[in-house]
C-alpha positions in Angstrom: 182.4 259.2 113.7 179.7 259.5 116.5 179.1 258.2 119.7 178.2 254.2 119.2 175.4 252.7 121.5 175.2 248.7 121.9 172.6 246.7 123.6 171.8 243.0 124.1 169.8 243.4 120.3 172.6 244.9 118.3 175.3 242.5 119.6 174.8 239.1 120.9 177.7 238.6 123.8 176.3 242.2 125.2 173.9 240.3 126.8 171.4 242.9 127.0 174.1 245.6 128.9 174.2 249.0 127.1 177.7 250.5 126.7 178.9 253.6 124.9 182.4 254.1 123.5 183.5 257.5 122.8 186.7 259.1 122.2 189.0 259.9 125.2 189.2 263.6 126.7 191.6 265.0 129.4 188.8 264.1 132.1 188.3 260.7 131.5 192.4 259.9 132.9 191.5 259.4 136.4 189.1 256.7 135.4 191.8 254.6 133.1 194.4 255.4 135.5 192.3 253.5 138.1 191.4 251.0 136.0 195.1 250.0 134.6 196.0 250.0 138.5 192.8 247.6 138.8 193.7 245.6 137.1 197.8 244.9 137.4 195.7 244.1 140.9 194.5 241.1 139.3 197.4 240.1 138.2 195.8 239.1 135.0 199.3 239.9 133.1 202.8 238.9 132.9 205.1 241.6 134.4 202.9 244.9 133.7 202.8 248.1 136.0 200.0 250.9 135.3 201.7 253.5 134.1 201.2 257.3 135.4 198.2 259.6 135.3 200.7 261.8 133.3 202.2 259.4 130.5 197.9 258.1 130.3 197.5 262.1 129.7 200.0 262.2 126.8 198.3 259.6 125.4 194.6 261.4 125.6 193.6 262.4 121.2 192.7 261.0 118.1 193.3 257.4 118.9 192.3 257.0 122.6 188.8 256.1 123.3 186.5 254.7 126.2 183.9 252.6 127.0 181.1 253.6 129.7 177.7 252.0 131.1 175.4 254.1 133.1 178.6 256.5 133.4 180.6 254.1 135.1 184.2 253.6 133.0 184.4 249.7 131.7 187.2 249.8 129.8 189.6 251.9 127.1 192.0 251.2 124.8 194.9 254.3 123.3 197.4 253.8 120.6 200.7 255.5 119.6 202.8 256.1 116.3 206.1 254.3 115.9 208.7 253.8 113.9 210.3 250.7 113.1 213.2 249.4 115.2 215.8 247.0 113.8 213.8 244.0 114.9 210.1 244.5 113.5 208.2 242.4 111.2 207.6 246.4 109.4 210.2 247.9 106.7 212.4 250.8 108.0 210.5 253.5 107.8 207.3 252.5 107.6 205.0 253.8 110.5 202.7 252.0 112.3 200.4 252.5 115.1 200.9 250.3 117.9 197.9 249.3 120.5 199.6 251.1 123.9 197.3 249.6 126.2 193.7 247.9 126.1 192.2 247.3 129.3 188.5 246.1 130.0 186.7 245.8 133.6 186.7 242.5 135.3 183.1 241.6 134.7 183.1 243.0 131.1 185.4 241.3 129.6 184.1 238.6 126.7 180.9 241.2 126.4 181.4 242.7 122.8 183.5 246.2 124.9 187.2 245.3 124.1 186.3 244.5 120.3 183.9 247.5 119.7 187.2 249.5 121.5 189.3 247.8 119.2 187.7 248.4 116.0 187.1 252.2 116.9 190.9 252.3 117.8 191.7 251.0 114.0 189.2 253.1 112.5 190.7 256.0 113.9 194.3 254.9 112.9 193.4 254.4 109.6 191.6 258.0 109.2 195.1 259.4 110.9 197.2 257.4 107.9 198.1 254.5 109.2 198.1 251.3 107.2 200.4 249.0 109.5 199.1 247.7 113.0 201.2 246.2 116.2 200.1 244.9 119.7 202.1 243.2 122.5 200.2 241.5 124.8 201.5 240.3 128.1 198.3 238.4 129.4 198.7 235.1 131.1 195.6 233.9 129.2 197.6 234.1 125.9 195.5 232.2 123.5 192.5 233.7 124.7 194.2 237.0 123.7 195.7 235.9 120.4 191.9 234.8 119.5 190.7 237.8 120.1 193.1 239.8 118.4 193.1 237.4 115.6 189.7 238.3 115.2 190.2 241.7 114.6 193.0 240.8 111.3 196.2 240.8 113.5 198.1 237.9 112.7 200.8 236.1 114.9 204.3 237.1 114.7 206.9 236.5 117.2 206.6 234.7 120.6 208.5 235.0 123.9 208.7 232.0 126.2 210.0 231.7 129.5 210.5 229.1 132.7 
């Protein structure tokens, strides 16, 4: 598919900062592992650890890619095949890809980077085979990330609630 380039003309929340989103490769896991550390800092989400430079590793092919300005990392996003357990909105059977993990920059996020990651991630999945999408989200902002995901098709489909 190509390297995509976005500036403050071909997007309007870019707000005139370029960013490139590629596809993954082995050297960019330092960078997301720092990141997803980064931000369980912020404590932006409910419960969530970074998980290791080796299981981020694993995860490094056709549906991992990331997001850079001026070289600097600003955000990624990987997802993984699954199958069906016995409590999915999906048939038995039927493989999906789930999102794994989607993580944007403080100070990037709501500038056009998690959506154009997004819609590289399902473009990808869909040349791979996959017809049927999943994401958990664990952000305290929940609405905020419903919207956006809403945006991209995904539609709502079971909620956890706690005190």
């Amino acid at each position: 598919m190509g390297t995509m380039v976005y500036d403050g003309t071909k997007m309007k929340k870019i707000r005139r900062a370029a960013f490139v989103v590629r596809s993954a490769t082995a050297g960019d896991v330092d960078a997301m592992w720092a990141l997803e550390r980064s931000v369980a800092r912020e404590k932006v989400l409910w419960g969530e650890i970074p998980t290791t430079r080796k299981a981020i590793a694993s995860r490094i092919g056709p549906l991992a890619f990331v997001a850079e300005s001026n070289g600097r990392h600003v955000g990624h996003v990987y997802g993984v095949a699954r199958k069906p357990g016995p409590y999915c909105v999906f048939r038995k059977g039927e493989r999906y890809m789930e999102v794994d993990a989607a993580y944007i920059r403080c100070g990037w996020r709501s500038r056009g980077v998690g959506s154009l990651l997004l819609r590289r991630l399902l473009q990808a999945a869909k040349r791979e085979g996959f017809r049927r999408f999943l994401v958990y989200t664990a952000n305290k902002d929940l609405e905020r990330a419903i919207r956006f995901y809403r945006r991209a098709g995904f539609k709502t489909w079971c909620a956890n609630l706690f005190i």
